[in-house]
C-alpha positions, 0 to 999 in steps of 0.5 A: 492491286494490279490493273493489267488484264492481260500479262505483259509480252515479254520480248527477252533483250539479249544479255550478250547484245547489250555487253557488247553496246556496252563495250563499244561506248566503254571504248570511248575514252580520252587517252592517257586519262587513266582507270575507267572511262572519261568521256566529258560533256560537250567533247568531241568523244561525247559526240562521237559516242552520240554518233554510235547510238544515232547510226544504230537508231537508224539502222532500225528505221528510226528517225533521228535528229539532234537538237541545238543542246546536243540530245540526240531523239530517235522515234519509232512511230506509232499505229494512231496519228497526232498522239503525244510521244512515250520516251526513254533514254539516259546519256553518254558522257562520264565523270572523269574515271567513270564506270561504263554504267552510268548513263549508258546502261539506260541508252543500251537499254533504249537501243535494245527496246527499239531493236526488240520492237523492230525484231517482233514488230511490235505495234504501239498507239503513241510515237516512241523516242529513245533519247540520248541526253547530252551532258548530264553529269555536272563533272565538268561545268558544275551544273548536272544535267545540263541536256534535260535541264534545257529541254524542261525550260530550267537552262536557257541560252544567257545561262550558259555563259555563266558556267565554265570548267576548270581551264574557263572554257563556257559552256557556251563555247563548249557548245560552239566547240562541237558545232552546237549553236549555243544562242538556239538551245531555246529552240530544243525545249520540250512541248508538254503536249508533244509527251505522254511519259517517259521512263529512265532505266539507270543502274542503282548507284546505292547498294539497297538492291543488291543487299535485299536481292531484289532484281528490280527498283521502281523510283519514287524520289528523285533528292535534290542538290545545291552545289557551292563553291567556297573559295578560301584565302590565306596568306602564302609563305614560307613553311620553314620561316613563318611561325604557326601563330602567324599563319594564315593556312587556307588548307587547314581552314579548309579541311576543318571545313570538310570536317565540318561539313561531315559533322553537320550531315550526320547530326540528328537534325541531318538525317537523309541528309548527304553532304560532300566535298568532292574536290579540293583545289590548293594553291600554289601546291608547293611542299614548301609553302603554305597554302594561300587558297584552298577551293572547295566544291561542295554537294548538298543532297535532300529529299526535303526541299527545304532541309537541303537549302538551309543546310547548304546556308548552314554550311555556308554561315560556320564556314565564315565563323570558321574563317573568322576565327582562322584569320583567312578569308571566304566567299562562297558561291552558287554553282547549281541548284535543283529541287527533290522530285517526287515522281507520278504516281500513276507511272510508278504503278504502271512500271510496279504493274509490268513487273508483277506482270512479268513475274519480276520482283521488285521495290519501290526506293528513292533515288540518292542521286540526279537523274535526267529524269528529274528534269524532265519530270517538269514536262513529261510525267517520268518514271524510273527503273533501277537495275542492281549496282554491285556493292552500291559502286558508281562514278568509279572504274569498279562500277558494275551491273551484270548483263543478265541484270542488265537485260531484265531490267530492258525487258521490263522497260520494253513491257513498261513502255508498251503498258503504258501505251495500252493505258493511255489509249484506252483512257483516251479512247474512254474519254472520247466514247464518254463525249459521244455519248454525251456523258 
């Protein structure tokens, strides 16, 4: 049952505002990349599209500031002094090829809340922050969420020198690279008593939505991923001089490694799980010699915690036997790991609330993929929003989610942030009736 008294005001985001946010983000791409967009974590490009989302924040009298792991944090203040923060926001940067969706629907969304509080003057209790997180995809650097991860605590200076990208650039020195200070990411950690909650609009990337003609997605679960690298050595030689029964082919061991894979995520002690090799690194690349290293970059996804680390060491231990079996050899390595969330269950109900309350329909699903959310879940109660993602596409050119879809979902998270605000100052100002009176 609905506890809202009173339906929410709904203050209408503009459909053509936030295209055309859209199409200014879409814009910053690296030349020559190809389809789509690319816009890498920790880039000169990623921190110009920050400078885009900070220059409008301040346009509309929000204070801004960008922390030593490159989140850029706008706030609006609110009417009652010393109160914990509410948040949204999503982030900027893009997998290689990308769609303008990922990351940057829930930032246009942000802007269009803040512009839509300032335009009606809109009055809330507790502070406002509209983030922009830095480097959420894992495309670059292996690890997903590397902005929110340091915020929550879970990524700490000494770890950013065990992550680099495919030329052995650090993460730490991607940080120095745009003028971040790698050694004081401590210093952007998030205080739990500074946050009251925080919501994260992002397109669906699945296709439930769609299929179901639902406008709106209300996240309960976030999966978890455990990501590997098995590293595969054979023996390079001559195509056309070396006999099959001598070879030492690291190629086919890998792609028996990839069927593998597959075949063990669909059997029936696998269900709901998703496991994928997403790039696969030959060397030397010669037609005519045979493969002496294969590379495979492997995703685990779960939304049971425990069922997605011993399928990961599954996938590891055939691998070896394979190998063995193959002549060739294998080392296997961690490159991420992150637990499934479950997110609150009272700002869940809030977000179904506004959306009854705005005569929204909607439902509640998990989300398959990691969000910034899950992260910082660790210090702030966080809820999600899904908006519809055309035939489920992501992380590709042909990623699309329509403005009007788009708008609505902002007009649910303008009204989800002011409920929420509603409620935890009448909590609070219950509570502290209740002390007066001694009760």
């Amino acid at each position: 049952m609905s506890n809202l008294t009173t339906a929410p005001a709904r203050l209408n985001a503009d459909p053509e505002r936030l295209q055309k946010r859209l199409d200014t983000f879409a814009a910053l791409s690296e030349p020559g990349s190809g389809p789509g967009v690319t816009r890498l974590a920790y880039t000169p490009l990623e921190r110009e599209a920050h400078a885009v989302f900070a220059d409008e924040m301040r346009s509309l009298g929000l204070t801004v500031r960008t922390d030593a792991a490159g989140n850029t944090i706008a706030e609006r203040a609110g009417t009652v002094p010393g109160l914990p923060a509410l948040g949204t926001g999503s982030h900027l940067d893009s997998v290689p090829n990308a769609g303008a969706y990922d990351g940057i629907a829930g930032v246009v969304a942000a802007m269009e809340t803040a512009r839509l509080y300032r335009d009606h003057d809109v009055a809330h209790a507790h502070p406002v922050r509209f983030v922009a997180f830095a480097a959420e995809e894992g495309a670059r650097f292996g690890q997903a969420c590397t902005g929110s991860r340091i915020v929550s605590g879970l990524t700490a200076a000494q770890d950013l020198a065990d992550k680099q990208d495919a030329d052995g650039i650090t993460l730490a020195d991607a940080l120095r690279s745009v003028g971040l200070p790698p050694e004081a990411v401590g210093a952007a950690r998030w205080e739990p008593a500074d946050w009251a909650a925080f919501v994260e609009l992002h397109i669906e990337q699945g296709g439930v939505l769609e299929a179901a003609g639902t406008p709106i997605g209300v996240v309960d679960l976030i999966s978890g991923s455990t990501r590997l690298l098995l590293e595969v050595t054979g023996r390079a030689s001559h195509t056309g001089g070396t006999p099959m029964h001598l070879r030492a082919d690291a190629m086919a061991a890998a792609a028996e490694i990839v069927l593998l894979i597959e075949s063990l995520a669909n059997d029936t002690r696998h269900h709901g799980t998703r496991a994928t090799v997403g790039r696969l690194q030959v060397e030397p690349g010669s037609i005519t010699t045979i493969a002496g290293k294969a590379d495979l970059y492997v995703d685990v996804r779960d939304v049971d915690s425990d069922r997605q680390r011993l399928t990961a060491a599954e996938i590891v231990e055939r691998a070896q036997a394979l190998c063995v079996r193959r002549g060739v050899g294998l080392t296997a390595r961690a490159l991420a790991d992150a637990s499934p969330v479950i997110l609150p269950g009272w700002v869940r109900e809030t977000l179904a609330d506004t959306c009854r309350g705005l005569g929204v329909d909607h439902r509640v699903l998990p989300s398959g993929a990691s969000h910034d959310a899950q992260m910082v879940n660790h210090v702030v109660p966080t809820g999600m929003v899904f908006v519809p993602s055309r035939e489920g596409i992501s992380h590709s050119p042909l990623e699309w989610t329509g403005a009007d879809e788009l708008a609505l979902g902002a007009d649910v998270l303008a009204a989800g942030l002011l409920e929420l605000d509603r409620r935890l100052a009448a909590a609070r100002d219950g509570h502290d009736e209740r002390e007066e009176n001694g009760t």
